[in-house]
N, C-alpha and C positions, 0 to 999 in steps of 0.2 A: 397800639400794641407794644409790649416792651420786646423786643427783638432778642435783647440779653439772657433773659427768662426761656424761649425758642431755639436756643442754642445747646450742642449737645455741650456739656463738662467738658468732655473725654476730649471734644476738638478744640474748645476753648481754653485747654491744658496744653496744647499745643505751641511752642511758641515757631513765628516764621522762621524760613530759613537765614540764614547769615551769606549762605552763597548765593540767592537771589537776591540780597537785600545790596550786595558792592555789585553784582553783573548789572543790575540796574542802574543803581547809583553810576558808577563810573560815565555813562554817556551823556551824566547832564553835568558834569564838568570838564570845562571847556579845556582842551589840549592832553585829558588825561587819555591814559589807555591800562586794557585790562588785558590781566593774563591770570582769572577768576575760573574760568569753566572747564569743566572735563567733555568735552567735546571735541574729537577730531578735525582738527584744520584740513584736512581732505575733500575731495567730492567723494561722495558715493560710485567706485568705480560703474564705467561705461556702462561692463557687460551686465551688470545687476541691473541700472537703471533699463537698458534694454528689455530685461526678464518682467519688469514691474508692466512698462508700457505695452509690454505684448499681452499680458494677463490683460490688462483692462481694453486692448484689440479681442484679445479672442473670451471676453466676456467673462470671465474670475474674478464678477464683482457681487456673488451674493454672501450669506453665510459658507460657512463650511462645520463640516462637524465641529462642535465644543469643543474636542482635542487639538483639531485643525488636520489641513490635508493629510491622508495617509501619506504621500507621497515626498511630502515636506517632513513629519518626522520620520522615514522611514532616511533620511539624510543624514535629519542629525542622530539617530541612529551609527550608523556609518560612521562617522566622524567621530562621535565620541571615542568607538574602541579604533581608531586607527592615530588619532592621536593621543589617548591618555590610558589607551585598554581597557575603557569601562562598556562592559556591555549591557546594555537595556532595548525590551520587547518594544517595537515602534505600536504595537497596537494596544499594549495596555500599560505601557510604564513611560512615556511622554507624552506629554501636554504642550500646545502654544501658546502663548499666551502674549500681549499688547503690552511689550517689551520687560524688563527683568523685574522693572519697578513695579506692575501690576503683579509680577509672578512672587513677588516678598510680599508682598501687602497678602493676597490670598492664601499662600500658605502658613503666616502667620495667625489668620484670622480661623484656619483650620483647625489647625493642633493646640491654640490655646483655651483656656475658659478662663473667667472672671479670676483674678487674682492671681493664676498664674504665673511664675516667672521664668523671663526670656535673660540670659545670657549673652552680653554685646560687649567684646571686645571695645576696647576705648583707648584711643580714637578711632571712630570709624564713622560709616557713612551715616547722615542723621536720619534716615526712612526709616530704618531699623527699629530706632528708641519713638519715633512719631507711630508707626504700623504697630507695634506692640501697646502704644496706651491707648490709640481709638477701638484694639481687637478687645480691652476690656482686662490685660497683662498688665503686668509691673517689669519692666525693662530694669536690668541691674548689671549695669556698669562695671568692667572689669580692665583694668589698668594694664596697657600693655608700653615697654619703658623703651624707649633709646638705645641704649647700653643692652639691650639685647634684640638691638633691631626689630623692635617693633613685630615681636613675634609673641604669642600668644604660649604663655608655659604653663605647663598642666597644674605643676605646684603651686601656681597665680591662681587659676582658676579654680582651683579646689576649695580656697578659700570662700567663694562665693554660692557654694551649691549648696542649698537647704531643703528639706521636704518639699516644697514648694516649684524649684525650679524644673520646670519639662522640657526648653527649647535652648540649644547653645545658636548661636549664630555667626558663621564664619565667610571674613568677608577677604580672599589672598586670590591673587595680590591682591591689595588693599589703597583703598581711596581712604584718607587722603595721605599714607606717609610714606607710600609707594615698598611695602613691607611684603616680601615671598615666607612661605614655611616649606622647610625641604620633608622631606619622608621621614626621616626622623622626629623630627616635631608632631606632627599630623597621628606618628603613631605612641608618641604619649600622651595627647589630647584624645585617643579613640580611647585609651585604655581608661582614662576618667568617665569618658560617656560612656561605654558600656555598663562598669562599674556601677554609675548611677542611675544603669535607667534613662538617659535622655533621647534628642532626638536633634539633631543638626540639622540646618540651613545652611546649605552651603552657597554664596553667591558666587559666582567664578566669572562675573562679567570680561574681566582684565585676565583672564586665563592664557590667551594664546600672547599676550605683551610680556613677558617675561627676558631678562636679560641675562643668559649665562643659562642658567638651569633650567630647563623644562618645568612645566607645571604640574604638580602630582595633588589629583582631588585626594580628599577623607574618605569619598565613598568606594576608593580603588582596594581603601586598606580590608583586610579580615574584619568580619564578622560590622562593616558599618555601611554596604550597601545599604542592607534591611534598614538600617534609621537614619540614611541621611535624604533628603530633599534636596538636590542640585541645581541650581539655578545659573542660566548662562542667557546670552543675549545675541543682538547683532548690531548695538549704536557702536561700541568702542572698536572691534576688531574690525568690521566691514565698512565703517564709516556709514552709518544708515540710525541715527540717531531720530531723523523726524519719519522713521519709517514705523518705529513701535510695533519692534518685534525680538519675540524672548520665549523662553520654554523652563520648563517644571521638568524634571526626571525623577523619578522615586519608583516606590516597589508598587506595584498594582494595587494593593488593600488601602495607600494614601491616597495614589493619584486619583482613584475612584473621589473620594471623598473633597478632593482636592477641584475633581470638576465639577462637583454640584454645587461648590463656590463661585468658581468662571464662570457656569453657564448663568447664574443670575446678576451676573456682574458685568460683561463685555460681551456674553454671549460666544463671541470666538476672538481668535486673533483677525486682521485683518488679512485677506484673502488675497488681495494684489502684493502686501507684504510679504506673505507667504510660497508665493511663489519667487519673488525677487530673492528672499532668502535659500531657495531649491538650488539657485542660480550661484550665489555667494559660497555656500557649501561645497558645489563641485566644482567651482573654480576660483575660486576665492582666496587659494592657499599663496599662490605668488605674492597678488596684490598685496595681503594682510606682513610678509615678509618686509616688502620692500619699507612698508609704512612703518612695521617694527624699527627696524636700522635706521630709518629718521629718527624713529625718536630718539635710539640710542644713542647718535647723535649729539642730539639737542641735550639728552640725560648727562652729558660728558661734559658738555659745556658750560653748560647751567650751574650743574655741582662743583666743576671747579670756580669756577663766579662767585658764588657764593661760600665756598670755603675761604677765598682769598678777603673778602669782608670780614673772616674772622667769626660766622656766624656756625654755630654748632648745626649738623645738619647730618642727619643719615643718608647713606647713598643710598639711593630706591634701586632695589632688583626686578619691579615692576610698574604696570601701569604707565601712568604720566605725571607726576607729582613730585614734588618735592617740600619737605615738610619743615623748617631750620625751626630754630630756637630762638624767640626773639627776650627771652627773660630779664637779660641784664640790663634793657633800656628803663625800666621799671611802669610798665603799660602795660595794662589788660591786651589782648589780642585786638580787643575792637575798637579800645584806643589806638594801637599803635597803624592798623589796619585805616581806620578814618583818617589820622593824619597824613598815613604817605598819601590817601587819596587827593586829599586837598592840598597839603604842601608840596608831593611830590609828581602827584599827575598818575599816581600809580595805583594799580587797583589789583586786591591779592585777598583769600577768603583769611579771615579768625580763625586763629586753631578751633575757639569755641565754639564753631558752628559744626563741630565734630564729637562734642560731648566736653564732659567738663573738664575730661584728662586730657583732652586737646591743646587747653589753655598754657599760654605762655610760647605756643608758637604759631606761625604762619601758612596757609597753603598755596603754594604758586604750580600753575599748570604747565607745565611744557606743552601741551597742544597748541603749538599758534607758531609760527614762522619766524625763520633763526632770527628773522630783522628783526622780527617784534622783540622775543626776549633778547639781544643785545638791547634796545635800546631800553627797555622794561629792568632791563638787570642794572643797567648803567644810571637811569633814575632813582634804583634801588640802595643803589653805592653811595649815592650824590646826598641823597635824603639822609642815610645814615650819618653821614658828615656830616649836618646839620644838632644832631641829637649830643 
């Protein structure tokens, strides 16, 4: 049988990730270490893992409805408009879904048809440009610079909108360059989408990480409820990454449409998750604080580290990321990225593995403990002096 022939295009257009490609790599070289993954060096606090193991004692291990427990989004309900003002019906305008990365993958595969084009901010996270070419989309790249902090401007994007384009996709704060857009911003990007006709995805995983300003969705603004898709999670804020759990918010004539994709695709979110996240929600808000101001933290320390190397670097007002510029060494990202592995024991993602405006810089995660990045930063300095 030729197996190659058996293969869809659309997934074999695919190329792997770059960020599993060093998380891997890095532990089959001997003494290195990595600071590659956006994951929380946290446990999952107590009180949530308690709320998991008491669902699966008092038996909340079957299905649940497609949308998932009334009682779970009737939470995040709650929480949206107590921290960001946004109000939506817990019975017809959220979904859960098996965490944020199934909730992009199915709403992209919603709203597009064959040819389609999806609007992706660049650098951003590579699910995005991969969920838009196997939904049968043309993903189109849109440049977002440095020098304006990594913020998405309407007059950038204007240049990219053609008869063609249906879906923007917004990803703040933003992995990998650790980029917020204040109110301002958010409402000259609505004023282009309305204008055209579109339809936003907003992902807000890294929503409550914010450092100085609060987070303000797209869907808060005039007249962009009705077309935005909201997308939020609970790996990054809760620390509950291998819990795979995440929710859809939109207006009811989507989400409808939006569940007859889940229901033949995961059927539900997971139901022991779903309660542990009941739990997260109504008390969750300390924990999420205190782990905020770590990072902030580490974000203080790391960015001075690295500016004192002399590497260009925006300060991130979110997330956990920090994005420098590694250009002048004169190396691809995956060059420069292979070598510290092996000469310097260090292990950090390719801007490339962020799209192709990524190129020419590096992403290193502050999630991991101050020892790690001192000693991860100080490798980082060492190796530089070698170049």
């Amino acid at each position: 049988m030729d197996i190659e022939n058996m293969i869809s295009s659309k997934v074999k257009s695919i190329k792997p990730s770059l960020i599993r490609k060093f998380l891997n790599l890095a532990p089959k070289v001997p003494g290195a270490i990595s600071l590659t993954i956006g994951q929380p060096d946290f446990n999952t606090p107590e009180n949530i893992k308690e709320a998991g193991i008491n669902a699966i004692k008092s038996n909340h291990t079957t299905y649940t409805h497609n949308q998932g427990y009334i009682e779970f989004r009737r939470e995040i309900s709650d929480h949206m408009k107590r921290l960001y003002g946004l109000e939506y019906d817990p019975e017809d305008e959220i979904m859960a879904t098996a965490g944020s990365g199934q909730a992009i993958d199915i709403s992209i595969r919603t709203l597009i048809e064959d040819g389609d084009e999806v609007l992706i901010p660049s650098p951003g996270y590579p699910a995005y440009e991969a969920c838009t070419t196997m939904a049968g989309g043309k993903p189109v790249l849109v440049p977002v610079y440095m020098e304006d902090g990594f913020k998405l401007k309407a007059h950038n994007l204007e240049k990219y909108i053609t008869p063609r384009t249906k879906v923007l996709i917004l990803s703040y704060p933003c992995n990998p360059t650790g980029a917020t857009m204040d109110k301002d911003d958010l409402y000259e990007i609505s004023k282009s989408v309305i204008k055209n006709n579109l339809i936003v995805i907003s992902d807000e995983v890294y929503s409550q990480m914010t450092y100085g300003k609060r987070h303000v969705s797209i869907a808060s603004l005039d007249g962009m409820k009705d077309r935005t898709v909201l997308i939020n999670g609970f790996s990054k804020a809760y620390s509950m990454t291998g819990w795979r759990l995440g929710y859809v918010a939109a207006p009811k004539d989507i989400i409808d449409y939006i569940v007859k994709a889940h229901q033949f695709s995961v059927t539900c979110a997971p139901s022991i998750s779903q309660c542990a996240g009941i739990e997260a929600l109504l008390h969750g808000d300390e924990g999420v604080g205190r782990m905020v101001e770590e990072y902030d933290r580490r974000r203080l320390y790391c960015f001075e580290r690295i500016s004192k190397m002399s590497l260009p670097c925006f300060k991130p007002t979110g997330a956990f990321y920090l994005f420098p510029d590694i250009e002048k060494y004169g190396m691809s990202s995956n060059e420069f990225c292979t070598k510290l592995l092996f000469d310097g024991k260090l292990a950090v993602v390719p801007g490339l593995a962020f799209g192709k405006f990524g190129e020419g810089h590096i992403r290193i995660s502050y999630a991991y403990s101050m020892e790690t990045l001192k000693e991860g930063l100080n490798r980082l300095e060492s190796f530089l002096h070698t170049l």
